[in-house]
Structures are given as C-alpha cells and as structure tokens.
SELUMPA-147951 format. One record per residue (C-alpha): residue number from 1; residue in three letters; chain; x, y, z. Coordinates in Angstrom, 1 decimal, m for minus. Example, Ala and Ser with C-alpha at 12.3 -4.5 7.8 and 13.67 -1.06 7.14 Angstrom:
 num residuo cadena      X      Y      Z
   1     ALA      A   12.3   m4.5    7.8
   2     SER      A   13.7   m1.1    7.1
***
This chain:
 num residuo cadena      X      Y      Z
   1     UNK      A  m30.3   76.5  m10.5
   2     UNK      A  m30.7   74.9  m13.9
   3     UNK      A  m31.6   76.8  m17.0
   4     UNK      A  m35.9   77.4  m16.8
   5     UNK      A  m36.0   75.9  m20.3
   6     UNK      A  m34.2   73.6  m20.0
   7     UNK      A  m35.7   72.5  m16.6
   8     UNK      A  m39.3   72.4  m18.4
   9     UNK      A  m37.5   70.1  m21.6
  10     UNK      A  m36.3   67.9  m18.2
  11     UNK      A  m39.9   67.4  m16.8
  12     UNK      A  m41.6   66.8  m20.3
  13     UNK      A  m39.0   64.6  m20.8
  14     UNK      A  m39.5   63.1  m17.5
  15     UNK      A  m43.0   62.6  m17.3
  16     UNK      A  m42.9   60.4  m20.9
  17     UNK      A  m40.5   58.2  m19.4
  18     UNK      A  m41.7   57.5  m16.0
  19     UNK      A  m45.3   56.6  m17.8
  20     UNK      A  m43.6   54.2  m19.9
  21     UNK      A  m43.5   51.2  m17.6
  22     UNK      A  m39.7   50.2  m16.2
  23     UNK      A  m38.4   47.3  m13.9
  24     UNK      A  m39.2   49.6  m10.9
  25     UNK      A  m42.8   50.0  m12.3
  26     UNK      A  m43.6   46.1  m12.8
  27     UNK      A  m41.7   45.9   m8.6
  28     UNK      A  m44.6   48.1   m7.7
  29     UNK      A  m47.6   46.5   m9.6
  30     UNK      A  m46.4   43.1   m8.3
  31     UNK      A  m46.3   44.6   m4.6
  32     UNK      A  m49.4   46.4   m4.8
  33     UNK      A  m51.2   43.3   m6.3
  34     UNK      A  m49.9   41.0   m4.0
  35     UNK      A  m50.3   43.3   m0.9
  36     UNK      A  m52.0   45.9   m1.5
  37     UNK      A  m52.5   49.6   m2.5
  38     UNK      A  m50.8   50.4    1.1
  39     UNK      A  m47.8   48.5    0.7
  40     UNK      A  m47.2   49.3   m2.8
  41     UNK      A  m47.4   52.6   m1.7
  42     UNK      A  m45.0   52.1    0.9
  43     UNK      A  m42.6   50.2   m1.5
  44     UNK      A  m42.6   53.4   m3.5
  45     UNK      A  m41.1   55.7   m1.0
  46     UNK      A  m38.4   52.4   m0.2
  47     UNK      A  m37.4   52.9   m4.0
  48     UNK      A  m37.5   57.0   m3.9
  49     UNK      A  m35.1   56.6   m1.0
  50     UNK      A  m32.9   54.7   m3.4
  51     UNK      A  m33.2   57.2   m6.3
  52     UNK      A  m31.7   59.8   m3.9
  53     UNK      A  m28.6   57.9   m3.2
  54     UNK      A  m28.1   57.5   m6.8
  55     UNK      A  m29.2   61.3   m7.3
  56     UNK      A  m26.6   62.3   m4.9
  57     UNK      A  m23.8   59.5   m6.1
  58     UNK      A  m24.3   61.1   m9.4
  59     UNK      A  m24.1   64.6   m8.3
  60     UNK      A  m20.8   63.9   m6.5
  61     UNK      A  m19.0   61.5   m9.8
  62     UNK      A  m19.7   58.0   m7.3
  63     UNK      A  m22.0   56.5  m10.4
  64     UNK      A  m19.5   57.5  m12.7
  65     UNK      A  m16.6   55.0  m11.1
  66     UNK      A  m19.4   52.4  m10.9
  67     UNK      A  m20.0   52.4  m14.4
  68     UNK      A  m16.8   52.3  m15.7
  69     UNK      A  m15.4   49.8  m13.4
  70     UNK      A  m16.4   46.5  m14.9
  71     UNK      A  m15.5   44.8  m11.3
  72     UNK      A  m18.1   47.8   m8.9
  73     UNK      A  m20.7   47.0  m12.0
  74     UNK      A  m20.7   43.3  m11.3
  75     UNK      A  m21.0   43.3   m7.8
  76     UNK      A  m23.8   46.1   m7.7
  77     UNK      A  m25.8   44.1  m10.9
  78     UNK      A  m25.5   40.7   m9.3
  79     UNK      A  m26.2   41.7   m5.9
  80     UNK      A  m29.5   43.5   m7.0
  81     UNK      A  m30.3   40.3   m8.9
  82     UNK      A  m30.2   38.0   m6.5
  83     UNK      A  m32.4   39.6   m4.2
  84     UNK      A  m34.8   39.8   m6.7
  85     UNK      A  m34.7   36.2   m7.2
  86     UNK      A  m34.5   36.0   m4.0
  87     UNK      A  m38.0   37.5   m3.4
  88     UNK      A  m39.4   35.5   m6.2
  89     UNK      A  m38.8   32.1   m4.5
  90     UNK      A  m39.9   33.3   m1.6
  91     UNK      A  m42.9   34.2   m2.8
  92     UNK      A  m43.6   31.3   m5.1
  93     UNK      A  m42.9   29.4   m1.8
  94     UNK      A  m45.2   30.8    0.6
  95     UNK      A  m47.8   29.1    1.7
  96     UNK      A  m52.0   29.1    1.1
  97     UNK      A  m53.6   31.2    3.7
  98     UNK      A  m55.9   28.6    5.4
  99     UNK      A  m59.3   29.3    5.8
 100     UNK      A  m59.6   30.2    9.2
 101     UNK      A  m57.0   33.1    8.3
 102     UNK      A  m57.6   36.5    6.5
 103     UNK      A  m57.3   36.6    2.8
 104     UNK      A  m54.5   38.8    3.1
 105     UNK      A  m52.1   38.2    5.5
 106     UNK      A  m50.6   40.8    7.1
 107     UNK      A  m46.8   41.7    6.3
 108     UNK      A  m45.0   44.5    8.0
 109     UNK      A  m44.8   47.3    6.2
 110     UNK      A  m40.8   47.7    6.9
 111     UNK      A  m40.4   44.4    4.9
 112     UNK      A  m42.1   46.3    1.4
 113     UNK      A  m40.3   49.7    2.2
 114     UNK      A  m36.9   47.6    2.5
 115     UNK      A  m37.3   45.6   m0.6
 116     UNK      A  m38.0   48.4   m2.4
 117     UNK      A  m34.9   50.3   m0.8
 118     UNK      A  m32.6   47.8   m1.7
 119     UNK      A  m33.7   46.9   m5.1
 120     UNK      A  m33.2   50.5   m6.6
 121     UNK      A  m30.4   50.9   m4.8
 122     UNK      A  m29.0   47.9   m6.7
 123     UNK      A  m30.0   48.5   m9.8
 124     UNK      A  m26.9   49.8  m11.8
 125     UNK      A  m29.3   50.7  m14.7
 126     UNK      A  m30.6   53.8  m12.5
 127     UNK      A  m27.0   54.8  m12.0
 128     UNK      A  m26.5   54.8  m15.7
 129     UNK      A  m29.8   56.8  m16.7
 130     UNK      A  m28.8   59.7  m14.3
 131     UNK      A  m25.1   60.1  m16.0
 132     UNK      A  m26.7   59.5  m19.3
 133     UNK      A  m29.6   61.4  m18.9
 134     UNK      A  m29.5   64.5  m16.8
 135     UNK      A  m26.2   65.8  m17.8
 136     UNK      A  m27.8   66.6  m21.5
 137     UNK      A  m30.2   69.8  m19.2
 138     UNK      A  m27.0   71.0  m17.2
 139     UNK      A  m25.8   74.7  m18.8
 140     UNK      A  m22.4   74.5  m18.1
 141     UNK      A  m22.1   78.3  m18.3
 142     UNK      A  m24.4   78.6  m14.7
 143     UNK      A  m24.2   77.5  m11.5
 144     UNK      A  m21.9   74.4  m10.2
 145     UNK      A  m22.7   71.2  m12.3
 146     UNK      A  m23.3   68.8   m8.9
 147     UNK      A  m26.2   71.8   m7.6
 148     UNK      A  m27.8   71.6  m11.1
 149     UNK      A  m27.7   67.7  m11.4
 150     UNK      A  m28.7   67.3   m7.6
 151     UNK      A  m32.0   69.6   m8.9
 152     UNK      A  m33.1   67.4  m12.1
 153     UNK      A  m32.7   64.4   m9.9
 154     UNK      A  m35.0   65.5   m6.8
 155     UNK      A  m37.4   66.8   m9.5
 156     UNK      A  m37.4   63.4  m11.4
 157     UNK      A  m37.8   62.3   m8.1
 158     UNK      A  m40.7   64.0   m7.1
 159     UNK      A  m42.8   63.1  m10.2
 160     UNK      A  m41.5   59.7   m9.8
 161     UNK      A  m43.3   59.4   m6.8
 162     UNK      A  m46.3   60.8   m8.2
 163     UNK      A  m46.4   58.4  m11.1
 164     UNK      A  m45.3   55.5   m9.6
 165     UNK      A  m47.9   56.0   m6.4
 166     UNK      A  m50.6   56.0   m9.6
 167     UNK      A  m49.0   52.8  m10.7
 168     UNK      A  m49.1   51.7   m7.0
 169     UNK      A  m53.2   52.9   m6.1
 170     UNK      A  m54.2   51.4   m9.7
 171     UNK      A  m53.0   47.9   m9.0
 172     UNK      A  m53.8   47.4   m5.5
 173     UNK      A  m57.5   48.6   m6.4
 174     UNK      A  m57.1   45.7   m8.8
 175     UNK      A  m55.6   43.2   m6.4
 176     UNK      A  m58.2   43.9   m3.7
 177     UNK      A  m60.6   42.7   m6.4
 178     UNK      A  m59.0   39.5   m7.0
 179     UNK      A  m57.8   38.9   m3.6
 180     UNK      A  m61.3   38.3   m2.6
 181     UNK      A  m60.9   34.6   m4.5
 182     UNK      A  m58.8   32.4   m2.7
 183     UNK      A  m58.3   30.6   m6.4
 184     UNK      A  m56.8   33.8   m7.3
 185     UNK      A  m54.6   34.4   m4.8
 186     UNK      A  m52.6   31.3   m5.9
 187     UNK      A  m52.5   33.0   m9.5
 188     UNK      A  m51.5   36.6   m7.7
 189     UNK      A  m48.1   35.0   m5.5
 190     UNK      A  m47.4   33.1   m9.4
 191     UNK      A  m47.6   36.4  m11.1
 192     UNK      A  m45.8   38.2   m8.5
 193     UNK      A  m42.9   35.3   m7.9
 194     UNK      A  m42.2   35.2  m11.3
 195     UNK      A  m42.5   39.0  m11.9
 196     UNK      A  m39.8   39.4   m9.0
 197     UNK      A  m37.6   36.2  m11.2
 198     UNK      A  m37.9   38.1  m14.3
 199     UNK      A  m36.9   41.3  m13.2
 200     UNK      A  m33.9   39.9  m11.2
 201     UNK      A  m32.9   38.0  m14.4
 202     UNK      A  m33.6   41.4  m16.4
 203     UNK      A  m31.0   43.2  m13.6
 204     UNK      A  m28.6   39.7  m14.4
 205     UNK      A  m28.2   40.4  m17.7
 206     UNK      A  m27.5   44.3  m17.6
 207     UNK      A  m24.6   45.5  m19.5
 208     UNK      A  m23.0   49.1  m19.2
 209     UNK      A  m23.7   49.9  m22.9
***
C-alpha cells in the first residue's frame, strides 16, 4: 500500500487535475452533446477501460518502452489521431434527421463505449502522465513499486470516473436542450466534428517531452 500521506497529496492532486478540462474531457462533452447524457456516460466507462490498460502498462514498465521508443510513440500517437479524425468526418458527414425521424437518432451504445476505448487507449499522452506523475507518491522504502503504482492509478481512476460522469450528465442536460431545434442540431454535429478534428490534430502533434 502507498504511503497514507502521500496517498491523500495523490487525490488532492488528482481531483485539481481531472477538473481542469483535458482532451478526454472535451471527447466526453462532444459525445454527451451530440448523444446524450447516456452515451456520454457510456463513453466514460469505454475511456476508464483504457486508463486501466495504461495503469497496468505502467505498473509492469510497458509505458516506459513506449515512451522512449520514438518508433512505438509514433505509431500509438498517429493511430489515436487518425481515428479521431476519423470520427470527426464522420460526423460532419452525417446526414439531417428528416422530419418524419426522431430528433435524436438512435446509435448503439457499443459504438460510444468503443470510441471511447480506443481513443484513450491511443493516446500516448496518458501513458506519459502515469510515468511522470504517479511515480513522485511511490515510497520506495514500502511495498513493491508495480502494487503501489497499480493503487494511485485505480484510485485516479475512480475519481476519474466520478468527474468525468459530471462532465458527461452536465452536457447531455445541455444537449437535450438544444437538441429539441433541429437548426441546432446542425450546429451540435459542427461543434462535435470539429471537436473530434481538433483533438485528433492535438494527439498528431504530441511530442514525448
């Protein structure tokens, strides 16, 4: 087990950063506003299931060779980019809802959980903030360094979840709002298209400093 003080430095620490809105932050406003407060939610767990694969890569030295391998950095930075942009054409490219149909048409729910799966999972910029970040609360002098790092990531974890389903609850409120004008909905897909574009072009340009 980590050191107690240390562990309640972690979760202060933790809590300012997860309110302090990140690329998997703007995924889950642009989901929830496009989809709802039900599929952001979903794409939340899709993204948690990604921060435990980095958690564990972490806790066994995987993100380490990943970061400083220039070669493993580009192909994990480019192939979380181009689904992002991937997403954001699609969704620039869908089509108006015609007016026989529900405002919101109905995606499955698998779709939101794997785009959020595979777009942490991607995202070499997690890998780096669990080696940079949780080896400064690890004592050394107590238990194994992988049980103590495997801790501090399934508790950033868990109030990752509860942050980020805030994020989710608060913008789906505000999409079912908007959603109720069809003019709106055309400016919803823009704002979520581009937010997708943006954040895969953010994940292009990602450097291991």
């Amino acid at each position: 087990m980590p050191d107690p003080t240390l562990w309640g430095l972690f979760v202060v620490a933790s809590v300012v950063l997860l309110l302090t809105p990140g690329p998997a932050v703007l995924f889950i406003i642009a989901r929830s506003v496009q989809q709802g407060r039900t599929a952001g939610l979903v794409s939340v767990m899709g993204i948690h299931l990604g921060t435990i694969v980095h958690i564990v890569a972490a806790a066994v030295g995987l993100s380490a060779l990943i970061v400083s391998s220039a070669l493993a950095f580009a192909i994990v930075k480019y192939l979380g980019a181009a689904y992002l942009i991937w997403m954001g054409i699609r969704t620039l490219m869908a089509k108006d809802p015609s007016p026989e149909m529900p405002l919101v048409p109905a995606e499955p729910l698998h779709r939101a959980f794997r785009d959020g799966f595979v777009v942490n999972l991607f995202n070499p910029k997690t890998a780096i903030f669990f080696l940079a970040f949780l080896p400064q609360f690890v004592d050394p002098a107590r238990s194994a360094l992988h049980w103590q790092i495997l801790i501090l990531g399934l508790t950033f974890m868990g109030l990752g979840i509860l942050s980020d389903g805030i994020f989710a609850l608060l913008a789906g409120a505000a999409g079912d709002a908007l959603r109720r004008s069809r003019r709106l909905q055309r400016l919803l897909r823009w704002f979520s298209g581009t937010s997708f574009i943006g954040l895969g072009v953010t994940a292009a340009l990602a450097t291991r400093k």
